[in-house]
HTML snippet that shows the backbone in 3Dmol.js (N, CA, C, O; Angstrom):
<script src="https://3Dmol.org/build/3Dmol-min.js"></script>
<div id="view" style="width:600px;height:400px;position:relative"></div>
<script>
const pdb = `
ATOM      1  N   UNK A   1       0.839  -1.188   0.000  1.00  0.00           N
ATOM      2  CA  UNK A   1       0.000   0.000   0.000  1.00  0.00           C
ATOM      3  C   UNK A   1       0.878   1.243   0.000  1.00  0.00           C
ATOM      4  O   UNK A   1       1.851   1.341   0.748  1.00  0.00           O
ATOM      5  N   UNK A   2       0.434   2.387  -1.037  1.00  0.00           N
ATOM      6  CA  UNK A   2       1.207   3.203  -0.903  1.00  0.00           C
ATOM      7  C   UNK A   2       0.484   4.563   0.380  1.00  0.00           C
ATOM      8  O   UNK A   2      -0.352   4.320   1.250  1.00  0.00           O
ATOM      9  N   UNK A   3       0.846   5.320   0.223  1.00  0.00           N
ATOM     10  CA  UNK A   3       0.717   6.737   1.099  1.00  0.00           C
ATOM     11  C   UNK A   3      -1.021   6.636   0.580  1.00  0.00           C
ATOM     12  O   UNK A   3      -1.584   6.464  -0.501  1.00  0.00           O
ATOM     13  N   UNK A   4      -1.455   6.844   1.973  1.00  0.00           N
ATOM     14  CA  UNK A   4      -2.916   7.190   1.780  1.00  0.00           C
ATOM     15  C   UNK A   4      -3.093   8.472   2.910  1.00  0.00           C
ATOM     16  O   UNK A   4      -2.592   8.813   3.982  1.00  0.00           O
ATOM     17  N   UNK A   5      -4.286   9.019   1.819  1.00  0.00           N
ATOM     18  CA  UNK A   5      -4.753  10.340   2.522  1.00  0.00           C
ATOM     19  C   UNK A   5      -6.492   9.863   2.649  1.00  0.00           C
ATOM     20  O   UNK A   5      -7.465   9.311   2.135  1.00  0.00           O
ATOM     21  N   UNK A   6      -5.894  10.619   3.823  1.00  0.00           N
ATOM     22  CA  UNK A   6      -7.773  10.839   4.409  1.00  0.00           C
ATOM     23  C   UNK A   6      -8.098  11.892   5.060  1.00  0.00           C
ATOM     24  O   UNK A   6      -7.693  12.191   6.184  1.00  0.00           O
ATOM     25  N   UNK A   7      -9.102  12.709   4.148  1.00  0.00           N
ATOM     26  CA  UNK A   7      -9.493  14.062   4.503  1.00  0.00           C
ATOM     27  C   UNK A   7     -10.366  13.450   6.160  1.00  0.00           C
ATOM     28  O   UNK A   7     -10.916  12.398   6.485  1.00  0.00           O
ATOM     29  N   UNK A   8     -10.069  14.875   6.906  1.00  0.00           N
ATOM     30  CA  UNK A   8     -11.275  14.705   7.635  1.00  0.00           C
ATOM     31  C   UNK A   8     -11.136  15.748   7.921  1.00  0.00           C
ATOM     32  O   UNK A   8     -10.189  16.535   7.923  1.00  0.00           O
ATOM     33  N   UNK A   9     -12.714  15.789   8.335  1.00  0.00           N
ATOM     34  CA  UNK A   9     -13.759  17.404   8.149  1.00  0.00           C
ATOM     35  C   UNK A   9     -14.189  17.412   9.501  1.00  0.00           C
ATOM     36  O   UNK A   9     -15.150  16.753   9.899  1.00  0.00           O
ATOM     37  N   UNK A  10     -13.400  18.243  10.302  1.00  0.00           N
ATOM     38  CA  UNK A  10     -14.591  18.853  11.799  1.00  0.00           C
ATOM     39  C   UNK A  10     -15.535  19.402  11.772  1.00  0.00           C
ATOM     40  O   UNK A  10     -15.452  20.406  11.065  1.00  0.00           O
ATOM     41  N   UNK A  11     -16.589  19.232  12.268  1.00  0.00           N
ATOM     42  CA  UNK A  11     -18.007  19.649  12.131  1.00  0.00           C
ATOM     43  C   UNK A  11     -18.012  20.447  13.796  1.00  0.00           C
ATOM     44  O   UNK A  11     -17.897  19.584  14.666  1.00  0.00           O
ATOM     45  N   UNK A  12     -18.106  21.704  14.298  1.00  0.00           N
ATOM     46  CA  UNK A  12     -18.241  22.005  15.483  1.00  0.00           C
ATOM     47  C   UNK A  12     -18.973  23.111  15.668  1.00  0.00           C
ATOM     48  O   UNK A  12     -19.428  23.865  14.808  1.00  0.00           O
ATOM     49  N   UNK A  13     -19.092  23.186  17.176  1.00  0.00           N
ATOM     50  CA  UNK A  13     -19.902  25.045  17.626  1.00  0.00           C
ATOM     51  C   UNK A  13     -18.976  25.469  18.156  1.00  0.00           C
ATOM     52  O   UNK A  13     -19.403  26.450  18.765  1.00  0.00           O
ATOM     53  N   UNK A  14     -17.279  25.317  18.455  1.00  0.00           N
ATOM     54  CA  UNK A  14     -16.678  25.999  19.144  1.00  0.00           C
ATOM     55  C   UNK A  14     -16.175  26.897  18.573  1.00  0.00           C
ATOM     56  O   UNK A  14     -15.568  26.774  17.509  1.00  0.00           O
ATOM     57  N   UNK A  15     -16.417  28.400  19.446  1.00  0.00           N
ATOM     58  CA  UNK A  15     -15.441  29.924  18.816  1.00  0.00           C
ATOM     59  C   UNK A  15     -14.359  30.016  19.788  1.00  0.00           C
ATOM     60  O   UNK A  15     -13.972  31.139  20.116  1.00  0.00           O
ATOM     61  N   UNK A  16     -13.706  28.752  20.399  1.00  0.00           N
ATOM     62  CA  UNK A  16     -12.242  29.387  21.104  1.00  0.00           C
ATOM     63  C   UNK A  16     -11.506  28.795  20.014  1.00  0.00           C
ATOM     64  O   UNK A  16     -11.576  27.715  19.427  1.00  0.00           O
ATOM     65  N   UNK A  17     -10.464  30.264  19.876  1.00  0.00           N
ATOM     66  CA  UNK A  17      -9.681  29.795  18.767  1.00  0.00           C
ATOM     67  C   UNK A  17      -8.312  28.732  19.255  1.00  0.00           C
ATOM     68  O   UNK A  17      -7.918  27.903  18.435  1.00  0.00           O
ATOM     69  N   UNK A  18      -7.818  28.806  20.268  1.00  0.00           N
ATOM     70  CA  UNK A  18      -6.928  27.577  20.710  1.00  0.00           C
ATOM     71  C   UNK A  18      -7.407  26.332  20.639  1.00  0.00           C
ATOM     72  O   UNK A  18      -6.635  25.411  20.372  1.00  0.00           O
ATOM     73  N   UNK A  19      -8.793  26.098  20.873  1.00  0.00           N
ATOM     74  CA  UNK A  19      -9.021  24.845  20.431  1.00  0.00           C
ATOM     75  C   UNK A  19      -9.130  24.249  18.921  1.00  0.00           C
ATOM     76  O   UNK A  19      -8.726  23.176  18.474  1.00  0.00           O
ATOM     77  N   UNK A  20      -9.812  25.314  18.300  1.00  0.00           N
ATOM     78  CA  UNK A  20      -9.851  25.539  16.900  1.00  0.00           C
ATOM     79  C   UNK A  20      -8.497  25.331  16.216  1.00  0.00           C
ATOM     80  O   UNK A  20      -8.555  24.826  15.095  1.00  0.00           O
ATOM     81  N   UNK A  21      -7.518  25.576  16.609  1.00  0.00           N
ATOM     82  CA  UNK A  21      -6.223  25.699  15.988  1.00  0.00           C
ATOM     83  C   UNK A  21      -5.271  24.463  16.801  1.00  0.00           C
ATOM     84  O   UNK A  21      -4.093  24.248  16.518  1.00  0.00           O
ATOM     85  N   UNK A  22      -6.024  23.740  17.827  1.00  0.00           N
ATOM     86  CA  UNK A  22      -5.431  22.267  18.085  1.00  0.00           C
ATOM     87  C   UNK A  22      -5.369  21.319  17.162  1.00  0.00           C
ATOM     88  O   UNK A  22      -4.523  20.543  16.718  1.00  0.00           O
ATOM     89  N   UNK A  23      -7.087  21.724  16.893  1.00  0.00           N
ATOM     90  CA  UNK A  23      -7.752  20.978  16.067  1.00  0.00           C
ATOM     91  C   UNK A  23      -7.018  20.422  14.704  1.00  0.00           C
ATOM     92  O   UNK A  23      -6.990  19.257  14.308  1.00  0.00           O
ATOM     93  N   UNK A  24      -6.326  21.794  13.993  1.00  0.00           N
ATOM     94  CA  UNK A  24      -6.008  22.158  12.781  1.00  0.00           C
ATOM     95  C   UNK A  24      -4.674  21.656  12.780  1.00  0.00           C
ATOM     96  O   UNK A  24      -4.336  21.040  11.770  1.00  0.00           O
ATOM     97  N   UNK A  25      -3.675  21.816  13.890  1.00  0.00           N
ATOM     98  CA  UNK A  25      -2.643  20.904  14.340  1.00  0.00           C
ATOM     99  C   UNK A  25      -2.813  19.419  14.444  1.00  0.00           C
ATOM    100  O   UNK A  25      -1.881  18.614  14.427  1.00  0.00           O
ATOM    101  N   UNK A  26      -4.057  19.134  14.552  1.00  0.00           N
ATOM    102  CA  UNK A  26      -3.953  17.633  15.392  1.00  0.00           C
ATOM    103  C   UNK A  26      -4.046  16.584  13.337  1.00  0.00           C
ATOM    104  O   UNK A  26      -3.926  15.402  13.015  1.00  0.00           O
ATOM    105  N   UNK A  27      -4.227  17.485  12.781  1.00  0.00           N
ATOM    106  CA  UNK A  27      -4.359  16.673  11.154  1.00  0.00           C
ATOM    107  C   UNK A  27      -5.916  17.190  10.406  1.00  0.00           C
ATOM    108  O   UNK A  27      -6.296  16.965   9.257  1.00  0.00           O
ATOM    109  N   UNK A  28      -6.504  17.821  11.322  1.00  0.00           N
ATOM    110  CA  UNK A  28      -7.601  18.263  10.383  1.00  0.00           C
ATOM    111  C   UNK A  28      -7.516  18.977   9.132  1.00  0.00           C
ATOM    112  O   UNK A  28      -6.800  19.977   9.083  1.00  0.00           O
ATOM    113  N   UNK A  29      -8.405  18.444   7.715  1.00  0.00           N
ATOM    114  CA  UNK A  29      -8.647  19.243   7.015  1.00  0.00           C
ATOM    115  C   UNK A  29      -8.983  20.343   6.485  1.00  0.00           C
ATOM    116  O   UNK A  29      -8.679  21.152   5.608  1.00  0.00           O
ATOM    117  N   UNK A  30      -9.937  20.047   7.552  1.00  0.00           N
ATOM    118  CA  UNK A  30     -11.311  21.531   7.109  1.00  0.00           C
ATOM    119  C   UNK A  30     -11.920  21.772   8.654  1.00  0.00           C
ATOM    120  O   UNK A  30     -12.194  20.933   9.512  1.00  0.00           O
ATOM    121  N   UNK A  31     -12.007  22.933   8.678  1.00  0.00           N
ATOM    122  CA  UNK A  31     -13.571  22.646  10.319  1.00  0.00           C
ATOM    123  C   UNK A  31     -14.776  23.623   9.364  1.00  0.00           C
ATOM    124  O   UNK A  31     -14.513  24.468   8.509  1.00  0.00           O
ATOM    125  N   UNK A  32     -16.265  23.133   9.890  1.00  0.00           N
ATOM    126  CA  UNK A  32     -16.712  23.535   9.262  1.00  0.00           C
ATOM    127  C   UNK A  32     -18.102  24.226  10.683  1.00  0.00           C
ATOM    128  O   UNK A  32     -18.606  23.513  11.552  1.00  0.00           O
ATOM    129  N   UNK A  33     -18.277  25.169  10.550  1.00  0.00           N
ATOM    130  CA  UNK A  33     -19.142  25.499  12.000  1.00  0.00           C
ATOM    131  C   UNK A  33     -20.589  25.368  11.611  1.00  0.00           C
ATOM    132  O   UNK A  33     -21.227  25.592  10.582  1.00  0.00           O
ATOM    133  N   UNK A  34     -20.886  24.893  12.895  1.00  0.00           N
ATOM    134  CA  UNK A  34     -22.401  24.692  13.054  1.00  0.00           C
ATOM    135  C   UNK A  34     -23.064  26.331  13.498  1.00  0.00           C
ATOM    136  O   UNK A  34     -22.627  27.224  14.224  1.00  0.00           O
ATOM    137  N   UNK A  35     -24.566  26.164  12.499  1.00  0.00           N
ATOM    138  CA  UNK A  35     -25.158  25.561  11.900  1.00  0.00           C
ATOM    139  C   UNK A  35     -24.413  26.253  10.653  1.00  0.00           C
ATOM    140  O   UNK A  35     -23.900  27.325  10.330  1.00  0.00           O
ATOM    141  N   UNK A  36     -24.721  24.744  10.072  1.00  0.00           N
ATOM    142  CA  UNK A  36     -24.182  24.642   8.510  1.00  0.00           C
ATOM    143  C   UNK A  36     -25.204  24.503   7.784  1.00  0.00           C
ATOM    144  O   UNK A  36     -26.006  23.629   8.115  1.00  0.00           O
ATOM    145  N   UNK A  37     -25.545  25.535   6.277  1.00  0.00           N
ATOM    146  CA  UNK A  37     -25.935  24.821   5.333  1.00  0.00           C
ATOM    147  C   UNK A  37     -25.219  23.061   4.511  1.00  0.00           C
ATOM    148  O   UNK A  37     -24.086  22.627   4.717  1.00  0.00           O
ATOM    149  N   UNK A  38     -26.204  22.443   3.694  1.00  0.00           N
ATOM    150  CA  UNK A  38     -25.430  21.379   3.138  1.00  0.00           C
ATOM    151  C   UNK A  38     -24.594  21.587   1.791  1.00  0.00           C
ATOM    152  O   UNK A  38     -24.104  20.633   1.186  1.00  0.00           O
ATOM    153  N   UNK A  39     -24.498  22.630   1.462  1.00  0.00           N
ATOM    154  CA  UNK A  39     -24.212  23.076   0.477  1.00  0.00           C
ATOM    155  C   UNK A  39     -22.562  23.616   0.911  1.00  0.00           C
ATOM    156  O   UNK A  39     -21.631  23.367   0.146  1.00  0.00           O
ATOM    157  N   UNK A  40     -22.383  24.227   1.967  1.00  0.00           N
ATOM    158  CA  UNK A  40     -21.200  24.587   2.303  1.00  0.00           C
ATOM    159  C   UNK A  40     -20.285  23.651   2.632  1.00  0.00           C
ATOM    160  O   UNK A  40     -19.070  23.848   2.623  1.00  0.00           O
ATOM    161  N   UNK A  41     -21.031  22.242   3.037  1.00  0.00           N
ATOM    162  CA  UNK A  41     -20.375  20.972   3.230  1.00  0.00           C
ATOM    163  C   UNK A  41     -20.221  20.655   1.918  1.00  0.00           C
ATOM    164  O   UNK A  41     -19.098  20.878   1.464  1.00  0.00           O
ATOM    165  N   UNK A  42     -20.988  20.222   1.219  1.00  0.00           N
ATOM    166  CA  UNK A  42     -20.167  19.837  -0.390  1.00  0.00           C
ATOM    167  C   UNK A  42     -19.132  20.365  -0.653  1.00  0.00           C
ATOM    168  O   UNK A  42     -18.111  19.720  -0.889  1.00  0.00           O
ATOM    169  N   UNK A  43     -19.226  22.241  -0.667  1.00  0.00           N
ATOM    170  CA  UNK A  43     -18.100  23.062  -1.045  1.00  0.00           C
ATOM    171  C   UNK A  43     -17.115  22.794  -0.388  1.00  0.00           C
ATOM    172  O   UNK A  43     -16.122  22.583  -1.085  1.00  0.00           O
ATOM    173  N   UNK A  44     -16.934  22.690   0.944  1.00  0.00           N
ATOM    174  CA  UNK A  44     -15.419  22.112   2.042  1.00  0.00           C
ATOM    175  C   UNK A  44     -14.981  20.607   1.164  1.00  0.00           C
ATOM    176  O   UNK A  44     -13.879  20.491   0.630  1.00  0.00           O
ATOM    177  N   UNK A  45     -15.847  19.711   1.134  1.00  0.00           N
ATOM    178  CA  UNK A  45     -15.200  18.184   0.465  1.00  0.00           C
ATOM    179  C   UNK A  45     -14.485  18.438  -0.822  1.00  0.00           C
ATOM    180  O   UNK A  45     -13.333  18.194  -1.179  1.00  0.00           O
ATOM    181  N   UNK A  46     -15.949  19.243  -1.674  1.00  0.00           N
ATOM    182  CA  UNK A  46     -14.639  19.646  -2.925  1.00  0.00           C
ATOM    183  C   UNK A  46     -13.505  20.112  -2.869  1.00  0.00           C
ATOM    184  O   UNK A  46     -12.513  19.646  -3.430  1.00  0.00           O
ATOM    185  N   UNK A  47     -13.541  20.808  -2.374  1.00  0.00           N
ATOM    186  CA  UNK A  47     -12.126  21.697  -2.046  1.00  0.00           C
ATOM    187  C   UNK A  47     -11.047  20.700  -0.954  1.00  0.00           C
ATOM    188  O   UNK A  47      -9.872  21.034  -0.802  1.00  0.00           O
ATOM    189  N   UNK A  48     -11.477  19.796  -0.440  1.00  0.00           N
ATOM    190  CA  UNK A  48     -10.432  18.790   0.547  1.00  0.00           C
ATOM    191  C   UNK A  48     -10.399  17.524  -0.474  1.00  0.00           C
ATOM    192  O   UNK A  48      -9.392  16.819  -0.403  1.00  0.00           O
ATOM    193  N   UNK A  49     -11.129  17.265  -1.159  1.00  0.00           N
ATOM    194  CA  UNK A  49     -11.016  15.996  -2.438  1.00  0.00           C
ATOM    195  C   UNK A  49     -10.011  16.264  -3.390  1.00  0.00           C
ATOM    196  O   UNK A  49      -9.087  15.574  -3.821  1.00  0.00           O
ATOM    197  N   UNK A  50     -10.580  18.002  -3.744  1.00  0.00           N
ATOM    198  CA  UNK A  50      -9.218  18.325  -4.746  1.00  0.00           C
ATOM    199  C   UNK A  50      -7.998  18.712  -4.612  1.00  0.00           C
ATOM    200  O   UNK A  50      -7.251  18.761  -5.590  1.00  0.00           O
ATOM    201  N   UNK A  51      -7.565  19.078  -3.280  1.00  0.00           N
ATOM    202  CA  UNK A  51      -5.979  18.535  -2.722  1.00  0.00           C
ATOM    203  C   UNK A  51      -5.532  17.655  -2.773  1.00  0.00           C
ATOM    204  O   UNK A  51      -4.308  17.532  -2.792  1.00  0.00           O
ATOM    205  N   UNK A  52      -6.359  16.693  -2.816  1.00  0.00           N
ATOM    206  CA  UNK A  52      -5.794  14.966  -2.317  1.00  0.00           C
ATOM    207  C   UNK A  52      -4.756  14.440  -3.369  1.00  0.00           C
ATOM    208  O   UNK A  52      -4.254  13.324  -3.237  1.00  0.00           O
TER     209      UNK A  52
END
`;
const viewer = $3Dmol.createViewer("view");
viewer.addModel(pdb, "pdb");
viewer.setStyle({}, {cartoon: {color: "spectrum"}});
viewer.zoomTo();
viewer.render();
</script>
């Protein structure tokens, strides 16, 4: 098996930005804040699919 990627997308309500930016350290892709349209979720995957 070679190098595999796997997006992953945080879905949250938190506005502290230290956690927010753990988050983003810890391997996250994207965070995406609640409440979300579903449409803004498509737009985050496209945009984390087409890095890959």
């Amino acid at each position: 098996m070679g190098n595999t990627y796997i997006p992953i997308l945080m879905v949250t309500s938190e506005h502290d930005a230290a956690r927010l930016s753990s988050g983003q350290q810890s391997g996250v892709s994207a965070i995406c804040d609640k409440p979300f349209e579903p449409q803004t979720v498509r737009e985050i995957l496209f945009r984390v699919l087409d890095e890959a």
